[in-house]
MOPAC internal coordinates of N, CA, C and O (Angstrom, degrees):
PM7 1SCF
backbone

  N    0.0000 0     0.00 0     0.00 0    0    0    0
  C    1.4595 1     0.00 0     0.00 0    1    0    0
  C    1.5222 1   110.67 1     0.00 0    2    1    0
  O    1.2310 1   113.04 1   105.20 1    3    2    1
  N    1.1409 1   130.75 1   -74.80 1    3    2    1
  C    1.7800 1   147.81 1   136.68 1    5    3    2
  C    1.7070 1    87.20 1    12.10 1    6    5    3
  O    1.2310 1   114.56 1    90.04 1    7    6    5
  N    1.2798 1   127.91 1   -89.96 1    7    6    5
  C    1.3845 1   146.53 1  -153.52 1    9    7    6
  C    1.7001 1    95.38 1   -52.59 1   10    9    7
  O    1.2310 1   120.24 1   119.51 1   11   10    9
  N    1.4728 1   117.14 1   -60.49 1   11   10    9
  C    0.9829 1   119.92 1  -137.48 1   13   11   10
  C    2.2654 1    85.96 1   -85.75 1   14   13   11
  O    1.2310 1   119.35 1   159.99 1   15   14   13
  N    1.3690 1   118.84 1   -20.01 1   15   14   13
  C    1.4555 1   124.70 1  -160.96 1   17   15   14
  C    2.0339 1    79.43 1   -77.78 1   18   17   15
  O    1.2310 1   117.01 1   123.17 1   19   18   17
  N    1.3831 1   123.30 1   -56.83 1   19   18   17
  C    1.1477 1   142.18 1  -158.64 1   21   19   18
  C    1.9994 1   103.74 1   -57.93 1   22   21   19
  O    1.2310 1   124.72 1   139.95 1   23   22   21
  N    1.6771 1   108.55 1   -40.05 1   23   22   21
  C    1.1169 1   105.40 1   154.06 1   25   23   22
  C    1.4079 1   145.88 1   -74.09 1   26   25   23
  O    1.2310 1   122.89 1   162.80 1   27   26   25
  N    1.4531 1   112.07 1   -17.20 1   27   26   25
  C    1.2437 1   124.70 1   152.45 1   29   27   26
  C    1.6256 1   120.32 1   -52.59 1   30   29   27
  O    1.2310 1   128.24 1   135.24 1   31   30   29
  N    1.4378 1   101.74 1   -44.76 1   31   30   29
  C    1.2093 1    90.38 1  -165.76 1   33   31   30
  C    1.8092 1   115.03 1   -87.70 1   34   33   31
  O    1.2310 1   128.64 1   176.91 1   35   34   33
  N    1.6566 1   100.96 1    -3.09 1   35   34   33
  C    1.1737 1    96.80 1   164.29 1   37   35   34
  C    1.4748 1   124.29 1   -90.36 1   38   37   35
  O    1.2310 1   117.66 1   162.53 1   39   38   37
  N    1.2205 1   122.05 1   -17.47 1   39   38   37
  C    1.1546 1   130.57 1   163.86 1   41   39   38
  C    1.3743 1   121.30 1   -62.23 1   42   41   39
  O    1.2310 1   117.84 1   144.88 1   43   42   41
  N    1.6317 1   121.71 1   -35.12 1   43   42   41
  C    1.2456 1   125.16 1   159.82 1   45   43   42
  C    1.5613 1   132.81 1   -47.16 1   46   45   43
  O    1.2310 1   133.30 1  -179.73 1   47   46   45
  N    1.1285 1    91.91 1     0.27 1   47   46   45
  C    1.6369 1    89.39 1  -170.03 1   49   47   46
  C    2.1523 1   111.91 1    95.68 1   50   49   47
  O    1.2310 1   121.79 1   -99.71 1   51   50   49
  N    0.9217 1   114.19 1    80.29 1   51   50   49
  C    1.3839 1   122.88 1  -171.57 1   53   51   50
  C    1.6354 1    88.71 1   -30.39 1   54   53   51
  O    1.2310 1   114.88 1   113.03 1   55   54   53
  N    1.6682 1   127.30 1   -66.97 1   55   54   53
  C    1.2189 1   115.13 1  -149.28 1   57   55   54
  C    1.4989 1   113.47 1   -74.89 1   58   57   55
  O    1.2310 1   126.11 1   168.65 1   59   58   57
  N    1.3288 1   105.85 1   -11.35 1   59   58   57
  C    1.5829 1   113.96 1  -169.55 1   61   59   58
  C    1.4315 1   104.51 1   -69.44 1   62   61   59
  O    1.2310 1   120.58 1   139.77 1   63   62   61
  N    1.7208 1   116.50 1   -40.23 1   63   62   61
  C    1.4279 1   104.03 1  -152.50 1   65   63   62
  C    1.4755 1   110.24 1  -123.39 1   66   65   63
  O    1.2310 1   125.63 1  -171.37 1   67   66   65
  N    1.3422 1   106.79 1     8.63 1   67   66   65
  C    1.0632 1   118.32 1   137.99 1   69   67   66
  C    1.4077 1   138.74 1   -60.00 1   70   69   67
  O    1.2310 1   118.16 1   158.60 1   71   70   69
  N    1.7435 1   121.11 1   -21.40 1   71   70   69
  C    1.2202 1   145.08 1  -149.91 1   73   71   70
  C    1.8837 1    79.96 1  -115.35 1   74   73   71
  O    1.2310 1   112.77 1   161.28 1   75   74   73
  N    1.5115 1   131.26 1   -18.72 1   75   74   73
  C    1.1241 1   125.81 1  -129.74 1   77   75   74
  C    2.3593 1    80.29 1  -123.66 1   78   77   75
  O    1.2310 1   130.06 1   120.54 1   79   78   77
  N    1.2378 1    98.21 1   -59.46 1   79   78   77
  C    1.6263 1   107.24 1   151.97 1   81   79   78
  C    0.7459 1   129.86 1    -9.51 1   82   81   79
  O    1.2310 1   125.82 1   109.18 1   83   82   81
  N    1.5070 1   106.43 1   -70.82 1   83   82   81
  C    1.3781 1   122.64 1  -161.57 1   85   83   82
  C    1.3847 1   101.18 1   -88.74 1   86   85   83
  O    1.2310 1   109.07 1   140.60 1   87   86   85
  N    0.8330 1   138.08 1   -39.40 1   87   86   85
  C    1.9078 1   129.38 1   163.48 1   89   87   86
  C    1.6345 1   104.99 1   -46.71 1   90   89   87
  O    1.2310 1   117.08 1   158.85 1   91   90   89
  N    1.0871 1   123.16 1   -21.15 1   91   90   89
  C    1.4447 1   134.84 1  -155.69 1   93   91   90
  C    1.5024 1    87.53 1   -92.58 1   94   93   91
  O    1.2310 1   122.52 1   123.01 1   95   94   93
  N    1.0544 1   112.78 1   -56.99 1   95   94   93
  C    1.6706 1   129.53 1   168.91 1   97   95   94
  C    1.7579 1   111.25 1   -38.05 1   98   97   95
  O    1.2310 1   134.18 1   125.47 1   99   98   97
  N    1.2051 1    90.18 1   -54.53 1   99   98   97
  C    1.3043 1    93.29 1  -177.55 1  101   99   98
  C    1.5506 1   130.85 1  -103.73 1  102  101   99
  O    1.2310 1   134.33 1   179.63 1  103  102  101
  N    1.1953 1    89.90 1    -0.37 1  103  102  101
  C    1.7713 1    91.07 1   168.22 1  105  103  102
  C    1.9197 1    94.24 1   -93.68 1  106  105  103
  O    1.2310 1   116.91 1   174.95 1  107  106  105
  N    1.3205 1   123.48 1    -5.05 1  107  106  105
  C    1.4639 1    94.26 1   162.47 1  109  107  106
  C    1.4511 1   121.10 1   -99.95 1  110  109  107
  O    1.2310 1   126.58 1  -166.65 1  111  110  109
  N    1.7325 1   104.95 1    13.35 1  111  110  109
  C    1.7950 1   103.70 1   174.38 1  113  111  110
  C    0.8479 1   104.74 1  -105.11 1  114  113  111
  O    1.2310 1   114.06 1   166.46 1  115  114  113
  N    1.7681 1   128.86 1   -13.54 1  115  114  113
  C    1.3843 1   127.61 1   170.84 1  117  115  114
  C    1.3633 1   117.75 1   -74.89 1  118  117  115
  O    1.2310 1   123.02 1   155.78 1  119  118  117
  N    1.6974 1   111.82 1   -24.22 1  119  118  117
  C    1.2122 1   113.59 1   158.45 1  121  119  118
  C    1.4923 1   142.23 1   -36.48 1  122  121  119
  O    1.2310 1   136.73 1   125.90 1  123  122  121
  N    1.6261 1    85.20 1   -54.10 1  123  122  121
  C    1.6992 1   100.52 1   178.26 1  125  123  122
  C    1.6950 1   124.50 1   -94.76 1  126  125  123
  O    1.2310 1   134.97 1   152.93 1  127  126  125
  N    1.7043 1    88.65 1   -27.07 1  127  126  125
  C    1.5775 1    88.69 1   170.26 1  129  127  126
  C    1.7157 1   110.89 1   -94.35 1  130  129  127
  O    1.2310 1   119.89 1   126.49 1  131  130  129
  N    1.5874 1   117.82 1   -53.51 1  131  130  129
  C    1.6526 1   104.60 1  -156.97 1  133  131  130
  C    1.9475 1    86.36 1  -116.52 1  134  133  131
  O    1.2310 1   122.08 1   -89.27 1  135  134  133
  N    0.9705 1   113.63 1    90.73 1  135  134  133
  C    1.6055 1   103.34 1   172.17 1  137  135  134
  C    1.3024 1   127.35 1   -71.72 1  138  137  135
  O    1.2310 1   128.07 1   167.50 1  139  138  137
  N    1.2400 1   102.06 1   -12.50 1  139  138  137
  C    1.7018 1   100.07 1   158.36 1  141  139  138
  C    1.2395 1   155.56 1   -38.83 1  142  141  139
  O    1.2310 1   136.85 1   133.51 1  143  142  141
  N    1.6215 1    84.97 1   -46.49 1  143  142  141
  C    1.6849 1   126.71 1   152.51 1  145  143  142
  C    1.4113 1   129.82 1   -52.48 1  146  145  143
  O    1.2310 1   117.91 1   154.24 1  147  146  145
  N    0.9417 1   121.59 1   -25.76 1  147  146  145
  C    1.4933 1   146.36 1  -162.30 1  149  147  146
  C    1.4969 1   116.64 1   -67.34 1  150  149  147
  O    1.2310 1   125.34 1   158.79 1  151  150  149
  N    1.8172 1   107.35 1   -21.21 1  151  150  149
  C    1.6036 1    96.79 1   176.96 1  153  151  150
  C    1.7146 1    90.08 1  -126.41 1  154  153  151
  O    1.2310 1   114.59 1  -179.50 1  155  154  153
  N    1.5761 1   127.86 1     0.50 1  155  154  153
  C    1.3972 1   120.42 1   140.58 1  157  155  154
  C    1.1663 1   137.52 1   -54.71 1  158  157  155
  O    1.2310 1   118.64 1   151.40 1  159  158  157
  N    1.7301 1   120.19 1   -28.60 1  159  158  157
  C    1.3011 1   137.58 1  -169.25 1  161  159  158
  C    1.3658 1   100.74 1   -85.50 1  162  161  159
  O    1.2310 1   123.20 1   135.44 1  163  162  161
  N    1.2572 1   111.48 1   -44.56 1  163  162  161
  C    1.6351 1   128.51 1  -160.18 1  165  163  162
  C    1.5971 1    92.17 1   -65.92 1  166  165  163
  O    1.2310 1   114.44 1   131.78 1  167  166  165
  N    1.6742 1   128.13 1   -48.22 1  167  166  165
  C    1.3534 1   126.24 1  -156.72 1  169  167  166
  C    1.1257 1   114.89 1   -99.30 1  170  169  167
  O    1.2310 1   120.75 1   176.60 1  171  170  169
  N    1.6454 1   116.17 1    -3.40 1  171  170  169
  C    1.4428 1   124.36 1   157.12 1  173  171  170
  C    1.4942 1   112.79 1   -75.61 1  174  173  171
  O    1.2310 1   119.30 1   144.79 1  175  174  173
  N    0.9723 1   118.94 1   -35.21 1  175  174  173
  C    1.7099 1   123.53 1   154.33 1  177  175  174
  C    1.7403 1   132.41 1   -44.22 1  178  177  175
  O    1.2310 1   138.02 1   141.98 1  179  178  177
  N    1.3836 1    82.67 1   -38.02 1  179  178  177
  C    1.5296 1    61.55 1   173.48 1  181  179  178
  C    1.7519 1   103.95 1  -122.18 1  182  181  179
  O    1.2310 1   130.40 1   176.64 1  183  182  181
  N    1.0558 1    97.54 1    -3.36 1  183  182  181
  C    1.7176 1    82.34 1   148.83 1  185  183  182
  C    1.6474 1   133.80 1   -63.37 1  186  185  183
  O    1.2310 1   135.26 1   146.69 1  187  186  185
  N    1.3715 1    88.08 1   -33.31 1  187  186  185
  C    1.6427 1    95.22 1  -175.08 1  189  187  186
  C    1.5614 1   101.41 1   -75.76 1  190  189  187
  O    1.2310 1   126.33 1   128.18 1  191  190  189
  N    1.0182 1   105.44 1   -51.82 1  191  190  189
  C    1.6423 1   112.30 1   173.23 1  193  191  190
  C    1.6605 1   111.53 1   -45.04 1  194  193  191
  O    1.2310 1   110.52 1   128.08 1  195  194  193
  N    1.1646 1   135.43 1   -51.92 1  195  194  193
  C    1.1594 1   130.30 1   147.18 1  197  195  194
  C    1.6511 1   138.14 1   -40.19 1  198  197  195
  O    1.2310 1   128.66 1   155.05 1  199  198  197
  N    1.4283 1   100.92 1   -24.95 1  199  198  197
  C    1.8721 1   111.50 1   168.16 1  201  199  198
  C    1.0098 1    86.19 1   -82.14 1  202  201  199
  O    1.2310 1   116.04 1   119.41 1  203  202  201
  N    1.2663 1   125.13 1   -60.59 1  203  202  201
  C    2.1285 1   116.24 1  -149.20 1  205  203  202
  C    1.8524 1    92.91 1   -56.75 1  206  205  203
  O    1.2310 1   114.29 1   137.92 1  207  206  205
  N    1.3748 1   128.42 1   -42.08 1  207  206  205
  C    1.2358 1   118.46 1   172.49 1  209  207  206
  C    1.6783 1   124.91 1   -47.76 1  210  209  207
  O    1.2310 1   127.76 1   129.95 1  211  210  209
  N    1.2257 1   102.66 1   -50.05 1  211  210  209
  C    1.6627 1   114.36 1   170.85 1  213  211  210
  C    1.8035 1    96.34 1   -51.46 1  214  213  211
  O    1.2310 1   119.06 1    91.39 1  215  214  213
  N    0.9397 1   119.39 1   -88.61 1  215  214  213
  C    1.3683 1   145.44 1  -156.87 1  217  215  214
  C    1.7306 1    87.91 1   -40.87 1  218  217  215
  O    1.2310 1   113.02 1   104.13 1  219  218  217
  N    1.3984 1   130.80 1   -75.87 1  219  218  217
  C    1.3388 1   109.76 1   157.25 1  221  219  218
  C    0.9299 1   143.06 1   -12.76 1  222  221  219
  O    1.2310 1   111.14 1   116.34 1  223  222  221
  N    1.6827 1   134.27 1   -63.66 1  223  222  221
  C    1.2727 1   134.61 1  -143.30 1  225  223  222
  C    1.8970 1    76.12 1  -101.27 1  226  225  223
  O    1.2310 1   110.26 1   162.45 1  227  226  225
  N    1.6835 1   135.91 1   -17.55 1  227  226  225
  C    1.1358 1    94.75 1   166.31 1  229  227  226
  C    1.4874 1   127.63 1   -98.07 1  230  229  227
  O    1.2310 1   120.91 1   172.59 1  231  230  229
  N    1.5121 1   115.87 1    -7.41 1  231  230  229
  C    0.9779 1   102.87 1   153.63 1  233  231  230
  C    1.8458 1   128.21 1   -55.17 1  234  233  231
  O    1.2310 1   130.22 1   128.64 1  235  234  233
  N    1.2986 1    97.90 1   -51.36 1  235  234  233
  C    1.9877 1   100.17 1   169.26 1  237  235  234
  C    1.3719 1   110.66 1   -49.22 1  238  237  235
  O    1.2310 1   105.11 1   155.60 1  239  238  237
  N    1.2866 1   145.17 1   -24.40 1  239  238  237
  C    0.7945 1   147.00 1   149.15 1  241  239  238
  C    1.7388 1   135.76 1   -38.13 1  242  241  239
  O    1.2310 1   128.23 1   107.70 1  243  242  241
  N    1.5182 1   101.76 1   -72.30 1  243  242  241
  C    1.0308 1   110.65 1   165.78 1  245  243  242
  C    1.8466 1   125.75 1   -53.54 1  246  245  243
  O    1.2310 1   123.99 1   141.80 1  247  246  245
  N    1.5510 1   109.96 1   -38.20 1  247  246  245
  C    0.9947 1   116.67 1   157.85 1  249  247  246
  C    1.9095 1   141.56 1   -42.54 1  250  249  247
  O    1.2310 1   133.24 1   134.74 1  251  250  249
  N    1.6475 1    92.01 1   -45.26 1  251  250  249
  C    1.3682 1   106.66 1   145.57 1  253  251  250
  C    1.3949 1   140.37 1   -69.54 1  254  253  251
  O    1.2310 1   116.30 1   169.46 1  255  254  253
  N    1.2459 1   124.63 1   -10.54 1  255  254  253
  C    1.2161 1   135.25 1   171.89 1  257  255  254
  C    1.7570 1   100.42 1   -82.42 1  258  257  255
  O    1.2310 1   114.62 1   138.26 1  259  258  257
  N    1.3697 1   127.81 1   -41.74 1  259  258  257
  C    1.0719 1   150.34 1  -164.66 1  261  259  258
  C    1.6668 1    91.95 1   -50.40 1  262  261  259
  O    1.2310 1   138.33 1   101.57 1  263  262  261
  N    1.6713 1    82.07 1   -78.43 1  263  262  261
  C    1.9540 1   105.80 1  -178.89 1  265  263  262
  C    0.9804 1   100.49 1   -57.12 1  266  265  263
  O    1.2310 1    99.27 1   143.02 1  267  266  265
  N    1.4833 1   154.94 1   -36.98 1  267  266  265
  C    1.5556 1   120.66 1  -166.15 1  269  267  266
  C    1.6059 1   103.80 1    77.55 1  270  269  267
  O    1.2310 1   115.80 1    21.24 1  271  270  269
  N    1.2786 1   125.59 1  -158.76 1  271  270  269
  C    1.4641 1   108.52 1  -174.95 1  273  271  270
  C    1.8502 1   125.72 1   -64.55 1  274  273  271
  O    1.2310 1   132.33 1   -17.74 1  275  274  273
  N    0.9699 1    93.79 1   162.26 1  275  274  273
  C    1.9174 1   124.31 1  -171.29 1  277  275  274
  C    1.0341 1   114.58 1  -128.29 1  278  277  275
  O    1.2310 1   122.15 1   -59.09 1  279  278  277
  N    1.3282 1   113.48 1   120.91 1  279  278  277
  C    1.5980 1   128.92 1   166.80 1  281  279  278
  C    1.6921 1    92.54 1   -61.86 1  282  281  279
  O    1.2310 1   121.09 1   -39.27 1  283  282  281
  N    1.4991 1   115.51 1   140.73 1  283  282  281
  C    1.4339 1   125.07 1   144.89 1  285  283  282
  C    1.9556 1   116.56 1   -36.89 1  286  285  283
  O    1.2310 1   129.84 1   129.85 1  287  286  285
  N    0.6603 1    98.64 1   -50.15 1  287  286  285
  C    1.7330 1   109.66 1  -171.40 1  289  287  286
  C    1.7124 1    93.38 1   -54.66 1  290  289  287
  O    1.2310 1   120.46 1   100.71 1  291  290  289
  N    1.0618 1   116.72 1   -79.29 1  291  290  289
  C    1.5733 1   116.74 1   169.62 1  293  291  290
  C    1.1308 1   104.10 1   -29.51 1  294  293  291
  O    1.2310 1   110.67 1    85.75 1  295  294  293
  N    1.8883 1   135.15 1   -94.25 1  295  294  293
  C    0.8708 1    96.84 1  -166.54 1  297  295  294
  C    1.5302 1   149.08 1  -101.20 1  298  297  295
  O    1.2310 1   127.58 1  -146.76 1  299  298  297
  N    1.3050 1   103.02 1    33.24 1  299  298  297
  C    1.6718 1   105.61 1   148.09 1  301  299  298
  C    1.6425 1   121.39 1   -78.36 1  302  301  299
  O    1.2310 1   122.25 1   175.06 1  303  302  301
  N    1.5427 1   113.30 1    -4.94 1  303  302  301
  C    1.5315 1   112.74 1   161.99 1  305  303  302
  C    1.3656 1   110.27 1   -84.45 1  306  305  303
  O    1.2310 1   124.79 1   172.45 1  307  306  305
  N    1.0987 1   108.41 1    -7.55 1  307  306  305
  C    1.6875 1   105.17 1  -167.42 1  309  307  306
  C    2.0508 1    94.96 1  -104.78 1  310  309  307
  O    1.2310 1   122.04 1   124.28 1  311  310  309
  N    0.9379 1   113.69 1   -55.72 1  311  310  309
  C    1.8019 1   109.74 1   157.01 1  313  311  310
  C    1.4339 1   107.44 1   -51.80 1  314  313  311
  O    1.2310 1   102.51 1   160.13 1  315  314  313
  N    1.0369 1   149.64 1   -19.87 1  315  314  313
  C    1.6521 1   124.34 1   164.93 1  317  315  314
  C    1.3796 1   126.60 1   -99.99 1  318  317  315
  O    1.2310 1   126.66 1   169.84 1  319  318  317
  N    1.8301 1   104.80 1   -10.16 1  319  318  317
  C    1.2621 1    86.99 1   143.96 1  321  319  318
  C    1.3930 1   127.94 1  -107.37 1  322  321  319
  O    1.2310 1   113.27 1  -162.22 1  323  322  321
  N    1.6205 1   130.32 1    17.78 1  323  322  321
  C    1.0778 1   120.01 1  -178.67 1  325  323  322
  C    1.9478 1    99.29 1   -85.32 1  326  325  323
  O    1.2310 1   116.92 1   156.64 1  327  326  325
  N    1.1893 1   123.46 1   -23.36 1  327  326  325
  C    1.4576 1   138.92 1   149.59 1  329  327  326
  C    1.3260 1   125.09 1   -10.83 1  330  329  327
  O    1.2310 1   123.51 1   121.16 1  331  330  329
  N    1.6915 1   110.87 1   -58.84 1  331  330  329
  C    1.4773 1   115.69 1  -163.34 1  333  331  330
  C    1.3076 1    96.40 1   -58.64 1  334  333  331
  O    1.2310 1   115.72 1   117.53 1  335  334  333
  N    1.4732 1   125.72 1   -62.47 1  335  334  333
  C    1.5931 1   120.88 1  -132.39 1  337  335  334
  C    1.9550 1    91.50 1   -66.66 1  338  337  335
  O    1.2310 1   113.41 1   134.44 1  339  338  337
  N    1.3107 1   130.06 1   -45.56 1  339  338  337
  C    1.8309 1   115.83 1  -174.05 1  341  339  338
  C    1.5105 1    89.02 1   -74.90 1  342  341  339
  O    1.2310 1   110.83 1   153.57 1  343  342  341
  N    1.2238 1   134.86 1   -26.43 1  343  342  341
  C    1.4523 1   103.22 1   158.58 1  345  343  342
  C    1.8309 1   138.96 1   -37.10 1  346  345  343
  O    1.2310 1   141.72 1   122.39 1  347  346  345
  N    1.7417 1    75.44 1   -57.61 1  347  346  345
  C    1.9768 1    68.21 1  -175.86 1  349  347  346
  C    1.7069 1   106.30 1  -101.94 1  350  349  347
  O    1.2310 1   117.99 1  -154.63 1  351  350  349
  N    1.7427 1   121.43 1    25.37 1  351  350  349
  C    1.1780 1   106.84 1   179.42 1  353  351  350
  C    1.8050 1    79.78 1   -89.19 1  354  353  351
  O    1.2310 1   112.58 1   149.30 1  355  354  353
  N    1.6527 1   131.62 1   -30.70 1  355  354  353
  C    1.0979 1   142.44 1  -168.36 1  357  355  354
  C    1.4237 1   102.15 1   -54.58 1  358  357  355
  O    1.2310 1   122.34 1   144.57 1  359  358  357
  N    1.4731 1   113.12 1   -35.43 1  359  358  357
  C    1.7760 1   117.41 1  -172.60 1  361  359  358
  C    1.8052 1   118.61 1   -91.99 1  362  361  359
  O    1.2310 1   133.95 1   165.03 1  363  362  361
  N    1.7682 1    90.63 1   -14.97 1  363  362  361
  C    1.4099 1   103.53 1   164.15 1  365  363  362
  C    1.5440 1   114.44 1   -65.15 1  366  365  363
  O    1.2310 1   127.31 1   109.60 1  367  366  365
  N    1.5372 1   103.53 1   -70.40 1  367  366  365
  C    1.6662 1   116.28 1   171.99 1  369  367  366
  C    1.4938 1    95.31 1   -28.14 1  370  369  367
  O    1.2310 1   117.83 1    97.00 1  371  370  369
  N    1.4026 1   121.73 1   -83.00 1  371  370  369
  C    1.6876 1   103.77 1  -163.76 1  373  371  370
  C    1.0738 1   127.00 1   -71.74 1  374  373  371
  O    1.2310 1   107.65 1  -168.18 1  375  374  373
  N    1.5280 1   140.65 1    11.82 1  375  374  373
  C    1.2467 1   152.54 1   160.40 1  377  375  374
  C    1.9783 1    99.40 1   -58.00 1  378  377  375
  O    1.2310 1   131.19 1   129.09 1  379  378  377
  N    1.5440 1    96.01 1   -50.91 1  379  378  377
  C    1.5247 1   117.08 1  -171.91 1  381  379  378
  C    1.2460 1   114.43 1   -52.63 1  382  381  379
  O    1.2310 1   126.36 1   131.98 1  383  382  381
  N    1.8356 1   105.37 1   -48.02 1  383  382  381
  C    1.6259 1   103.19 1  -171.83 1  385  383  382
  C    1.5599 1    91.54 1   -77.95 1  386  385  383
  O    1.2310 1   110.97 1   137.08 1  387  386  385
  N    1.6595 1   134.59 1   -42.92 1  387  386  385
  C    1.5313 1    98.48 1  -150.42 1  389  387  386
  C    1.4948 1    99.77 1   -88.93 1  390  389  387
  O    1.2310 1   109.20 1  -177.30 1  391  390  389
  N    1.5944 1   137.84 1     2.70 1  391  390  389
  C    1.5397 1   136.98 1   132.81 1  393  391  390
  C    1.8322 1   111.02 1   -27.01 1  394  393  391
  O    1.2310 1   134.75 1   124.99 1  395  394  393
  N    1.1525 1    89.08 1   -55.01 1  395  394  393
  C    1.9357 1    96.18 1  -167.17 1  397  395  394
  C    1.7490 1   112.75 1   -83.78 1  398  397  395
  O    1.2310 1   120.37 1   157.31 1  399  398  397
  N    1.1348 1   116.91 1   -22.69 1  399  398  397
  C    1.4181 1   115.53 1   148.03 1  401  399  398
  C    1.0779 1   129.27 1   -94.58 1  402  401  399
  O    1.2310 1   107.92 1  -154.06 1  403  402  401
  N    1.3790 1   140.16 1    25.94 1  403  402  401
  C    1.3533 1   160.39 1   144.34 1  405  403  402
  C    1.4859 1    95.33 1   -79.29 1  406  405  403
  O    1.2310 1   116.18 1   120.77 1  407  406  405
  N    1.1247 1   124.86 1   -59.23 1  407  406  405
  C    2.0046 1   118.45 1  -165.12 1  409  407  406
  C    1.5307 1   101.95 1   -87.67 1  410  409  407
  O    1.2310 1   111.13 1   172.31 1  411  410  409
  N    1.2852 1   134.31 1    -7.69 1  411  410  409
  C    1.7929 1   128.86 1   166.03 1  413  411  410
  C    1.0437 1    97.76 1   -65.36 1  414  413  411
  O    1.2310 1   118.14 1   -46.30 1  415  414  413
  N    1.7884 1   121.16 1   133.70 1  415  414  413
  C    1.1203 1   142.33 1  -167.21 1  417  415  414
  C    1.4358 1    91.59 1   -75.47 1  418  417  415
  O    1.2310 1   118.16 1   -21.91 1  419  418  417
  N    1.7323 1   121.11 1   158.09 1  419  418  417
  C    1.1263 1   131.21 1   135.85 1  421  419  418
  C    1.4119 1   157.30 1   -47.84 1  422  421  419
  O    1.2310 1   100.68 1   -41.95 1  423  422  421
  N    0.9670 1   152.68 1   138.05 1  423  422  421
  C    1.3115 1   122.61 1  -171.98 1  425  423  422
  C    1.3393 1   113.91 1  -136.91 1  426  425  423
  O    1.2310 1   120.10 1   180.00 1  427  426  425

């Protein structure tokens, strides 16, 4: 499991989801220290997670222009991993909301 989470995240783009972490990081200190933050942190996540997708598919892009023709197989490897990173900025965002409906008072 470990191996296979560790390849994701290298496949994600090392700098992307690292950038993607560390919000992860910090939407659980904003948790405990500034909860205010908590559905700002969450929606900067998956925005960014949504650029790193752009920013991918044009780099994959450009890459294909490079190569000239492409086997299908390539690039549907190259669409699943340009995938992960709005994946888990997508798993960030909902980390955020059920953080932020955990701290709404009761009534």
């Amino acid at each position: 499991m470990i191996t296979q989470l560790s390849d994701l995240f290298l496949e994600g783009n090392m700098m992307f989801m690292s950038i993607l972490t560390l919000l992860l990081a910090l939407l659980f200190l904003a948790a405990w220290k500034a909860p205010a933050w908590v559905c700002d942190i969450g929606n900067i996540a998956l925005v960014l997670g949504i650029l790193f997708t752009g920013l991918g598919a044009y780099q994959a892009c450009d890459d294909i222009q490079k190569a000239g023709d492409i086997a299908t197989s390539v690039l549907c490897g190259g669409i699943k991993c340009m995938l992960i990173s709005p994946c888990y900025g997508l798993i960030i965002y909902a980390v955020s909301r059920i953080i932020k409906i955990c701290q709404t008072p009761r009534i």
